[in-house]
C-alpha positions, -999 to +999 in steps of 0.1 A: +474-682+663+478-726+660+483-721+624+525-723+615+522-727+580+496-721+551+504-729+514+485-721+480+496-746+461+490-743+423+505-750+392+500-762+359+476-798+348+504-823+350+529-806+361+525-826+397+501-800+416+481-835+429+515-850+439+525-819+458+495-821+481+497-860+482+534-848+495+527-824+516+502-844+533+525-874+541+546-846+561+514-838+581+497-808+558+462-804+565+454-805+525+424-793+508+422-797+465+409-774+441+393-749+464+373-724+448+391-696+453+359-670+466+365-697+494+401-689+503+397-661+526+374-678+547+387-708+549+423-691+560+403-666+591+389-704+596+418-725+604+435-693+621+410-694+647+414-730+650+429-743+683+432-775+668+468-792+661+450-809+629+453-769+612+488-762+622+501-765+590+476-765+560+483-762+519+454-758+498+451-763+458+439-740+434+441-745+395+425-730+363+392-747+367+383-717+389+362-695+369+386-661+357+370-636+378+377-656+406+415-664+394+416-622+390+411-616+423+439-637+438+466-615+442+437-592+461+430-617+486+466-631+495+473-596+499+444-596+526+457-625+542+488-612+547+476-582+557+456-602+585+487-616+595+488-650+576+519-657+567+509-673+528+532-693+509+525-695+473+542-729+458+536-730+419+544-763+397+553-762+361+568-781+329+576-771+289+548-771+269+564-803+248+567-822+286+530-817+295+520-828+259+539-858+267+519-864+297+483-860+283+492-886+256+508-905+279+484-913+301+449-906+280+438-882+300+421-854+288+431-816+297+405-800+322+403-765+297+402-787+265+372-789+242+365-800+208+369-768+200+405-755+220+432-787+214+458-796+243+484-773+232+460-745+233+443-757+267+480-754+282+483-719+271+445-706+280+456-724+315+492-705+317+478-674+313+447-681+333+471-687+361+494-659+357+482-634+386+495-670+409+527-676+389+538-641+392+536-638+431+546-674+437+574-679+460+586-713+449+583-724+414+595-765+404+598-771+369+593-811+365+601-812+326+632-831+338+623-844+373+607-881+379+583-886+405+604-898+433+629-869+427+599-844+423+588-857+461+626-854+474+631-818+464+594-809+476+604-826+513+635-809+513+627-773+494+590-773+513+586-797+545+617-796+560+620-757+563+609-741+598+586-712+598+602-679+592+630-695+578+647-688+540+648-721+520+682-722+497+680-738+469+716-744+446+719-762+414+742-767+384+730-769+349+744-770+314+737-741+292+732-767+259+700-781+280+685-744+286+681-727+314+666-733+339+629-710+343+625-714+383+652-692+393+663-660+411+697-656+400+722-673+373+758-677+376+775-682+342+809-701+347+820-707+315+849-687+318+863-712+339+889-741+326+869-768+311+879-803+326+861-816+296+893-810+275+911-836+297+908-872+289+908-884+322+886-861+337+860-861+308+838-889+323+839-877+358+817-846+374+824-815+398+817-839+423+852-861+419+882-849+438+905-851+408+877-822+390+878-805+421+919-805+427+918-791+384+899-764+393+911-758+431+945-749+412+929-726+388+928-690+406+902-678+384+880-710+399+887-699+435+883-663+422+852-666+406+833-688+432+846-661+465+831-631+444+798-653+440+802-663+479+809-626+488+777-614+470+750-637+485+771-635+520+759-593+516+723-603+502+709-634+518+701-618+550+683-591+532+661-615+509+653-631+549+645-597+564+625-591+535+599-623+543+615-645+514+607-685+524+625-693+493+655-682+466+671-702+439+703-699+425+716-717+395+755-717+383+757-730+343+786-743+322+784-753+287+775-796+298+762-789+332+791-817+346+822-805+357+824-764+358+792-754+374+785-786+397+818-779+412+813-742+418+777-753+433+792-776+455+815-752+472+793-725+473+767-750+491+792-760+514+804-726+524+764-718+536+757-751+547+760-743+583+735-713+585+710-718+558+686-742+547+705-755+519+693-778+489+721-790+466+708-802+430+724-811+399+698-808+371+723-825+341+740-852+358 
């Protein structure tokens, strides 16, 4: 089989589903947009055959536009895929309700569910739950409520393109609980137990990411304590999320501000895997 990689990408209208695929392209996807989905099967045993280099790597779009029957039937027909030895990738794309608002004013352009008789906000939600039997078996979801284009392109080339077949794509991030928590995650770390360096004047403006944060926190055993028990628990769990088939797992440490406590403990957690996973280092809040 040519074919090394095959992607459903889907997600919701303007979250960034169309900059995805323009992404994925520019790495050298064979993409396809808003295929009906009665088509997918097909056009999967399709470019499986195919001896041609142009289908090694392929990513296809599918949104709500598909009629609901045919949106039903998806988790049906990845299942077959799989089952025929495709190895399907399911990348969904998302934003808040307020974000995607935004978006549609900004811009003028009208949502593909909305009538004169179902508003945007309603659209948005008919389109959520249209899309539901997708979002619940994706294996990657990006929330870009907070994430500008360029940024949104960066994580996808690093999260998406960059990781070899077969491999588990590690994704690490800080937040600050005040901001919410993040929805595209597999596991939360709370380190708000930790010594705030927000208390100290001259380490209020800095982040997790300046020695002087790191040495306050270095000499706090509870720090070093708290960030070996997290290290201990993935070092005893990341092989099995591989062994299980998993391309991708996120894992998200909060403080309070999202600046000095849980960018630090990110940091040396990403450092500690560095060497043996595919790791992606983000900082939602600075």
């Amino acid at each position: 089989m040519n074919l090394q990689r095959f992607i459903v990408v889907s997600g919701l209208s303007g979250a960034g589903k169309t900059v995805a695929l323009h992404a994925l392209e520019d790495a050298g996807f064979y993409c396809v947009d808003n295929l009906p989905t009665s088509f997918l099967a097909e056009f999967a045993q399709f470019v499986s055959r195919s001896t041609l280099p142009l289908y090694s790597k392929v990513a296809v779009g599918i949104d709500a536009r598909n009629p609901d029957s045919d949106l039903q039937q998806l988790p049906q027909i990845l299942e077959l895929l799989r089952a025929n030895g495709v190895a399907v990738e399911v990348l969904f794309i998302e934003a808040s309700e307020q974000a995607l608002i935004n978006r549609f004013n900004l811009t003028r352009r009208r949502h593909p569910l909305s009538t004169s008789s179902l508003p945007l906000r309603q659209a948005i939600a008919r389109e959520r739950a249209l899309l539901e039997p997708l979002i619940a078996r994706a294996e990657l979801r990006i929330d870009t409520t907070h994430t500008h284009i360029h940024e949104f392109r960066a994580l996808l080339n690093e999260r998406v393109t960059r990781r070899a077949p077969g491999a588990l794509a590690v994704q690490i991030s800080s937040f600050g609980y005040k901001k919410g928590v993040p929805p595209d995650v597999d596991f939360i770390f709370d380190v708000r137990c930790l010594p705030n360096p927000h208390w100290d004047p001259a380490l209020r403006e800095m982040s997790g990411r300046d020695a002087p944060v790191r040495e306050f926190l270095d000499a706090n055993a509870l720090a070093r304590e708290l960030t070996d028990d997290i290290i201990g628990f993935l070092e005893r769990w990341l092989p099995r999320f591989q062994q299980e088939d998993r391309s991708y797992l996120t894992i998200a440490l909060g403080c309070t501000g999202g600046r000095h406590r849980s960018v630090y403990a990110a940091e040396r957690i990403a450092s500690h895997f560095r060497e043996r996973w595919h790791i992606v280092l983000t900082h939602r809040d600075l």
